[in-house]
N, C-alpha and C positions, 0 to 999 in steps of 0.2 A: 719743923712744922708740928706745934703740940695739936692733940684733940680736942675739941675743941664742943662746948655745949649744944645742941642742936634747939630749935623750934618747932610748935606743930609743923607736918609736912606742909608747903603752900605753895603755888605758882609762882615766882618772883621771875618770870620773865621782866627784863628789862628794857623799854625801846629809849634808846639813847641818841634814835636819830633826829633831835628837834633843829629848828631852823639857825640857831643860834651856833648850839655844840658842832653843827656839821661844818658852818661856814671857817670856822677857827682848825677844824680836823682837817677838810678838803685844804687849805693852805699848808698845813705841815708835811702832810703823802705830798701833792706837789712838790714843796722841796726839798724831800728828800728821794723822789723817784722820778719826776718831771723829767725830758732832755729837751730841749728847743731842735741839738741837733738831728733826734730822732722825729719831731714833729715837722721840721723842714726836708728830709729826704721822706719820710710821708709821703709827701704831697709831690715828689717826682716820680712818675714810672719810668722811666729811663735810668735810675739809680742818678748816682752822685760820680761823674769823672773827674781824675787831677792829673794830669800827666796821663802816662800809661795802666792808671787804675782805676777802675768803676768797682761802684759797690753797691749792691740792687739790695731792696728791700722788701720781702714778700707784701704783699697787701694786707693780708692778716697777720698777727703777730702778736706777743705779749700779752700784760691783764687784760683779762675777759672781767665784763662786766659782774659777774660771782666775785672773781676772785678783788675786783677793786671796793666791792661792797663792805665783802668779810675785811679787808683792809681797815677800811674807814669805819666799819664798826666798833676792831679791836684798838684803835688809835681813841674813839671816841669813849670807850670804857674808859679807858687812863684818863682823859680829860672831864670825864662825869664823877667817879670816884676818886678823887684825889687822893684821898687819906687809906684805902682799903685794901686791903692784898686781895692782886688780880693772879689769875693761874689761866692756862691756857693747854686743853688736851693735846699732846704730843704738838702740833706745827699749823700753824695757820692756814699757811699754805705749803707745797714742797719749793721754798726755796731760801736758802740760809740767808741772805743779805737782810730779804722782810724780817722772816725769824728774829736774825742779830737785834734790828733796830727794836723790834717788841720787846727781846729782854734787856736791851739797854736803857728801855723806857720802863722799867719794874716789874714784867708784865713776866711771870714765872712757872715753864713749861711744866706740865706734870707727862709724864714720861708714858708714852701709851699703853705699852704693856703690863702700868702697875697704877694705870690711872684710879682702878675701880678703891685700892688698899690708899692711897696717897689721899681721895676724896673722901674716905672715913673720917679722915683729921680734920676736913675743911667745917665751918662754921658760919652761920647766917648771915655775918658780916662780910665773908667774904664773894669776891667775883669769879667766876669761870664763864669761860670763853669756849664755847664749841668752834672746832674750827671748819674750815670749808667744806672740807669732805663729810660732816657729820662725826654722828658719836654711836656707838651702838647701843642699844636698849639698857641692857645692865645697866652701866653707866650713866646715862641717864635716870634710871630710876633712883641711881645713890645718889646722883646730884640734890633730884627734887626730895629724897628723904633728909639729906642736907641742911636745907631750906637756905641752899645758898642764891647771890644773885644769879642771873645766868642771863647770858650775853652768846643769841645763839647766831653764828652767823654762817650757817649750813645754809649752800649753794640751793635754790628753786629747782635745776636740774635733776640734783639730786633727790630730795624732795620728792619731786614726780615720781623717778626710780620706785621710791619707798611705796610710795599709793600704789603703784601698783603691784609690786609684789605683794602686796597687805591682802589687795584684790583676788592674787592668785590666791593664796592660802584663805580667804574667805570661801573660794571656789572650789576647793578641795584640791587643787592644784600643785605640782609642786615646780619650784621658780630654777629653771639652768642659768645661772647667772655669768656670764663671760665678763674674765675680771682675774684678777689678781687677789686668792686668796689669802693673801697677809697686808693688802692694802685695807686702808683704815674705810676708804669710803665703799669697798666692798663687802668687811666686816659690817661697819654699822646695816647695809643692805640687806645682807644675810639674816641680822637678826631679827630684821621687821617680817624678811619672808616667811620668819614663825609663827606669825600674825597673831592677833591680840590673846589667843588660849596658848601659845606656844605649842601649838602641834602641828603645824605647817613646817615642811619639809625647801629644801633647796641643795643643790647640787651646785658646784663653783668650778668653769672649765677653763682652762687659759688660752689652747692653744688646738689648733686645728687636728691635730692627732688626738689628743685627747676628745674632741668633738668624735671622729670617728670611732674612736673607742665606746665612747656612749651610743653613738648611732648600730655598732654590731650588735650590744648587747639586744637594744629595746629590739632588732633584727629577728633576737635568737639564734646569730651565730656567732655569739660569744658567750657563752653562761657561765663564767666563773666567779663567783658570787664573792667570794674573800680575796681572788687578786683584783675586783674593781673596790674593792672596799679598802683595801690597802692602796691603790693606787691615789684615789680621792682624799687620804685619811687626811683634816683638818679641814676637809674642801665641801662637807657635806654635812648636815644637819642630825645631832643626836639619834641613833637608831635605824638611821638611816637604812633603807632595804631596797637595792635596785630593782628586784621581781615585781614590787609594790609601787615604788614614789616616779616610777620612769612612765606610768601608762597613762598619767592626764600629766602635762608641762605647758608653762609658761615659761617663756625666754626673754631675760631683762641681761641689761649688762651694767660695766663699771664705766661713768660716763666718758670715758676720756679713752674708750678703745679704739683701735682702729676700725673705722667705719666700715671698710670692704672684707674686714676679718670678720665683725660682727656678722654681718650680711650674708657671709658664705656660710657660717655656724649654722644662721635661721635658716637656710634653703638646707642646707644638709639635716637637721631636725627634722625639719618639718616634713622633707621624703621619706627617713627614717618610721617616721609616725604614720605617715600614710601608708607603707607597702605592709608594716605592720597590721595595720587597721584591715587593708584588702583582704591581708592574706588571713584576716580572723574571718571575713565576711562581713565586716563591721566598715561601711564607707559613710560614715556620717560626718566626720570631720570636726568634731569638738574635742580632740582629745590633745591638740597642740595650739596654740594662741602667742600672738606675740606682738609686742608693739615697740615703735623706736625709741628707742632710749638713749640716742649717743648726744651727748650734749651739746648745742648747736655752734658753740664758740668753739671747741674741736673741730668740727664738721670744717667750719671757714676754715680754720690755720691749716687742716691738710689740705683743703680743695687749694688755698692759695700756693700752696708751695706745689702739687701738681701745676697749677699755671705756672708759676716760674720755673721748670725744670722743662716747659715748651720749648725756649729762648735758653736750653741752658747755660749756667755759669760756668766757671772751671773749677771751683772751691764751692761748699755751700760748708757755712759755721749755722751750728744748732748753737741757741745757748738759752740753759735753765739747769735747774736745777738735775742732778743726778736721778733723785726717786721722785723723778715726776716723770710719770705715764704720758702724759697727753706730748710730756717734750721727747721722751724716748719713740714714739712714736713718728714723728717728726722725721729723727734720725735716722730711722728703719726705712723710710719712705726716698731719703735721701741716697740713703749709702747704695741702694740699688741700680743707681742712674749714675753716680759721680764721685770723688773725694770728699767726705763728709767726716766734719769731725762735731761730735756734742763736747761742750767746751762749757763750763760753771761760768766764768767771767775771763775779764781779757788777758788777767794776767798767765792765762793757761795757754798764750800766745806768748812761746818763751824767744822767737828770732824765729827769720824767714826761713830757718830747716826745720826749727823742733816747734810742734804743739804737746800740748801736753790734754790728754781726753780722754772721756769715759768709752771704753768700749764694750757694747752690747753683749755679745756672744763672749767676753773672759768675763765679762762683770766686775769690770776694776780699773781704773785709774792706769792709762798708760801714755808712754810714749812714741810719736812717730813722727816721721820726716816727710814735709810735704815739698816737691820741686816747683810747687805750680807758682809759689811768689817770687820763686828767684829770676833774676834776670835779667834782661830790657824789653822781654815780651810785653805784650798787652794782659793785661789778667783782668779778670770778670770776679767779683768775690759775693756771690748770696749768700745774705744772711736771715735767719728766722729763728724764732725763742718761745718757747711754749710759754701757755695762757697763765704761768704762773712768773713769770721773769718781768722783773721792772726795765722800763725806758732807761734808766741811768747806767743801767746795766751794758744793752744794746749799744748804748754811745761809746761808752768806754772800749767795744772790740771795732766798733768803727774807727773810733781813732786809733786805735793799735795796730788796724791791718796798714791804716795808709801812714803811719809813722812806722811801721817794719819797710813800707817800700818808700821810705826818706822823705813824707811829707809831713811838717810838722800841724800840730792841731790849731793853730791861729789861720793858717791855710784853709784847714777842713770846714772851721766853723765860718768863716767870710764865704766860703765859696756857696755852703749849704742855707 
């Protein structure tokens, strides 16, 4: 990629969604992520039996309306530009199959870590593609000094996210954002919460101990000013100073948390800040705010798979991609109640002993033996796939658990 001349800075937002370019888009996503099989066990709650095997399918599951938008977006770039080199910030979505099919289609990743140096080279001819999760501030500003096309197909959820922490740091405020400080869409979050002068502060927490950690400090029974600074390092905004940025907070998160983790963050803050406040003599109550931010097509995929874990199964298959939150979460929710494995695609269904899945807690690609399909018992098999996982995907482990237990898929598809 040479560098390449630039033009005065301009707007070139592109809307590519006309009534023409979509109808020809909407057909190609169709078939290549479409399943019938998937849209006929749909529409059974009883799951799908064949013999001695049923295989239930949460009610929620798969692309959420975001992530089918940014799809058909980036489908539609390629079919509006024909002739122009398309780039696309790090992944559209997290999950390699779409991915695949975008770079098969010319559509050519810039790498996120070095997106800002790789977007110096790009030129007014060319297209970039934000992807779902957003892009953070920098980055964006090189794009539009660029004066490339830009093809933005950031999530409305997120979006929200962004107004409002913009909110907090207009308010003097600074944003706890629950989230995943190396994720992309709690990066680009982050930077908005520096709000338009960049002196707006934000604090990035993952994990319920680290919530307590911040909640002793703002307490005062924790005041060690360089092990919480060390503790946060990358998770917190330039110059960052806990004695200063912890005393007015706004709490946003990364949309795809888990909802009752989130939940427990805000009541734990928000005590934290009150016993504070008493105990200055100061009970006014403005010095905490928060509003919900979990994005509503999460919300459904975990409420449904709480329903289906009423009527347990004996197996529940996650499947999405590996660095996708919203699907890891799935997993965690799973693995508490039952045998759960997160699983990429079907082929990580290697025979009715071995799966082959990611596991949470090594964070790596393993193997293990499940008894529950061996047999002539009855087996129950749930399955569910976070908001980033295509139908075509989902078909393919449906037909592999009931081709592990000897039914072939001309069977599956008649029956379903």
């Amino acid at each position: 990629m040479d560098s390449k001349t630039i033009s005065p800075v301009r707007n070139r937002r592109v809307n590519v969604r006309t009534p023409d370019v979509m109808e020809r888009v909407q057909a190609e996503v169709a078939e290549h992520y479409r399943s019938e099989v998937v849209d006929k066990l749909r529409a059974r709650e009883d799951g799908l039996t064949i013999g001695k095997t049923t295989v239930r399918l949460t009610k929620q599951f798969g692309f959420c309306y975001g992530v089918e938008r940014a799809i058909d977006l980036a489908y539609a770039a390629r079919d509006v530009f024909t002739d122009n080199d398309i780039y696309l910030i790090g992944e559209i979505i997290h999950n390699q199959e779409v991915n695949r099919q975008l770079a098969d289609m010319g559509v050519c990743p810039l790498p996120g870590d070095s997106a800002v140096d790789e977007i110096e080279k790009l030129g007014p001819d060319d297209v970039v593609i934000v992807p779902a999760f957003g892009a953070d501030t920098p980055t964006m500003n090189k794009i539009k000094e660029r004066g490339c096309h830009v093809i933005d197909t950031t999530c409305g959820d997120v979006m929200s996210v962004w107004k409002r922490v913009r909110k907090y740091a207009k308010d003097g405020r600074t944003s706890i954002i629950h989230g995943k400080s190396s994720h992309e869409e709690t990066r680009a979050t982050a930077s908005r919460a520096e709000g338009k002068d960049g002196k707006g502060n934000y604090l990035v927490i993952l994990t319920l101990e680290d919530c307590d950690y911040v909640c002793d400090y703002v307490r005062g029974s924790k005041k060690d000013k360089a092990d919480f600074l060390q503790r946060f390092d990358g998770g917190c905004s330039q110059g960052f100073d806990p004695d200063v940025h912890l005393f007015r907070i706004g709490v946003a998160n990364q949309t795809t948390m888990l909802k009752s983790e989130t939940e427990e963050m805000q009541r734990r803050l928000a005590t934290a800040i009150r016993e504070r406040d008493e105990a200055a003599g100061d009970s006014g109550g403005d010095n905490f705010q928060v509003f919900d931010t979990i994005c509503g097509a999460t919300q459904e995929r975990q409420d449904a798979l709480f329903e289906m874990l009423e009527d347990q199964p004996d197996l529940l298959l996650v499947v999405g991609g590996y660095n996708s939150s919203n699907t890891a979460h799935l997993v965690e929710i799973g693995e508490k109640e039952l045998p759960t494995f997160f699983i990429r695609e079907a082929k990580c269904l290697k025979s009715l002993e071995e799966v082959l899945h990611f596991d949470l807690h090594q964070r790596e690609e393993v193997t293990s033996y499940s008894q529950v399909l061996l047999g002539d018992e009855p087996v129950v098999v749930g399955i569910t796939a976070g908001a980033s996982c295509p139908n075509n995907l989902i078909e393919d482990t449906i037909l592999k658990v009931f081709q592990l237990r000897g039914i072939d898929e001309q069977t599956v598809r008649s029956a379903s």
